[in-house]
N, C-alpha and C positions, 0 to 999 in steps of 0.2 A: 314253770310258768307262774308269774305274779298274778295271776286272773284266775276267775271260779268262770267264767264263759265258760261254755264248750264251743267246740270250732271257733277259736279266737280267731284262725287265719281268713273268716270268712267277712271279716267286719273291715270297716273304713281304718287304716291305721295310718299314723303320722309318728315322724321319727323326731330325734331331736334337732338335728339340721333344717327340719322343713319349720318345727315350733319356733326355730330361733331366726328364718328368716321371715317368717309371718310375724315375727312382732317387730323384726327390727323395719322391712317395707312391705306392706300389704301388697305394691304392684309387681313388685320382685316376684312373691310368693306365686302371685297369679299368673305370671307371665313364665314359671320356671314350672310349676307345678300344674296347671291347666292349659295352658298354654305349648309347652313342651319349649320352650324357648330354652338356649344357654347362653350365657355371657361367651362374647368374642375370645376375652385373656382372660387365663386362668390367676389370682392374683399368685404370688410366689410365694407368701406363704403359707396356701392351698396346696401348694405341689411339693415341697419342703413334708409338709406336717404329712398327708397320705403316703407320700415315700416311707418316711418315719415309719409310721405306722405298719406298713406293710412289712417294714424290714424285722420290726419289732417282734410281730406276729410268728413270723416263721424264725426263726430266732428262737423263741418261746417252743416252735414246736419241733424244734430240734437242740435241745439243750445238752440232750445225750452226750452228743455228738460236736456241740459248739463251741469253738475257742474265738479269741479274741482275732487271730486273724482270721480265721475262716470267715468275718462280718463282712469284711470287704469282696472276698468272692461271691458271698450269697447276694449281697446286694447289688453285682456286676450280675448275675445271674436276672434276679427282678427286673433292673435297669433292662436287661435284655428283651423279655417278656413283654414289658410293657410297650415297647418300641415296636415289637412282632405285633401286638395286640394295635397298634396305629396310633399309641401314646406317647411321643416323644419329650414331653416335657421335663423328662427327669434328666438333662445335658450333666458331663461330666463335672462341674462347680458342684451343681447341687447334689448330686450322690457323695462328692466326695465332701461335702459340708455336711450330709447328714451321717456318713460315715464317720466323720471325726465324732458326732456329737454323740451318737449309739457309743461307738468303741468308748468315750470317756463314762457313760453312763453305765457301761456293763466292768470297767474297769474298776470304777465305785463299788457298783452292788455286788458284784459278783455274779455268775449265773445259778442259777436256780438247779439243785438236780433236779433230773428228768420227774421223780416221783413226786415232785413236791408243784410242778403243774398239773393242775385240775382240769383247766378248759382254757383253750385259746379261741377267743370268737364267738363265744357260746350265745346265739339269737335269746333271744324273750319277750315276752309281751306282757302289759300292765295292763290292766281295763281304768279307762280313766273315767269311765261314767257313760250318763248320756247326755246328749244337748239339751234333750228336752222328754217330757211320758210318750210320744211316739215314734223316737228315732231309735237305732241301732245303737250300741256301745262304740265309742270310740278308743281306740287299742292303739297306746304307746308303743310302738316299736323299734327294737335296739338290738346293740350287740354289746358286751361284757368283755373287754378288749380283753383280760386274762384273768383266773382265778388262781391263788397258788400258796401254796400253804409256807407257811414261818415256821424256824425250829419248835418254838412252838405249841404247834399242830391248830394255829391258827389261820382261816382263812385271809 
């Protein structure tokens, strides 16, 4: 944890998603965040970048085990998931566009052995202060999409 708080999980926290649409519309923020409101469409490259992401993540946590094809299976696996779960925005274009883009990406880099991932996902919190001498700490909150060591023996 980036904070001296104790029970940081007990304080007001805001992530970077909510920081970044409160600056970009105040009534967005208000109507997403207090409000409970959701945008009708999701835009596409929202649903593109969280595919990514998700593929990326389990990918990372099965390095062991991960070859260049298997990306396409796991990610028919997700794609499934999330369709089960009542999300179908991930239609076969975009898996198979963020498919191409992962396989080129891990084609480059190479995959990582399994011991040289640290953390996939890993939450934290930052204490970013207070508003003011009688309010509570306001606690950044996030996740650390992976940490993973270089030959090396660098984070």
């Amino acid at each position: 944890m980036l904070t001296s708080v104790e029970n940081y999980t007990d304080y007001q926290k805001i992530s970077n998603s909510e920081l970044y649409l409160l600056n970009r519309c105040k009534k967005a923020h208000e109507y997403s965040y207090y409000q409970g409101l959701v945008a009708k469409n999701t835009p596409d490259y929202f649903t593109k970048g969280s595919f990514f992401h998700l593929l990326m993540a389990e990918i990372l946590r099965n390095t062991s085990t991960m070859t260049v094809d298997g990306i396409a299976e796991l990610s028919r696996q997700i794609q499934a998931k999330q369709i089960k779960d009542g999300d179908p925005s991930v239609d076969e274009g975009v898996r198979n566009e963020v498919v191409a883009q992962v396989m080129d990406f891990w084609q480059d880099m190479g995959f990582p052995d399994s011991d040289k991932v640290v953390a996939v996902e890993e939450e934290f919190y930052a204490d970013l202060g207070w508003v003011d001498n009688d309010s509570d700490p306001v606690m950044f909150h996030g996740f650390i999409d992976a940490v993973v060591r270089d030959d090396d023996d660098n984070l």
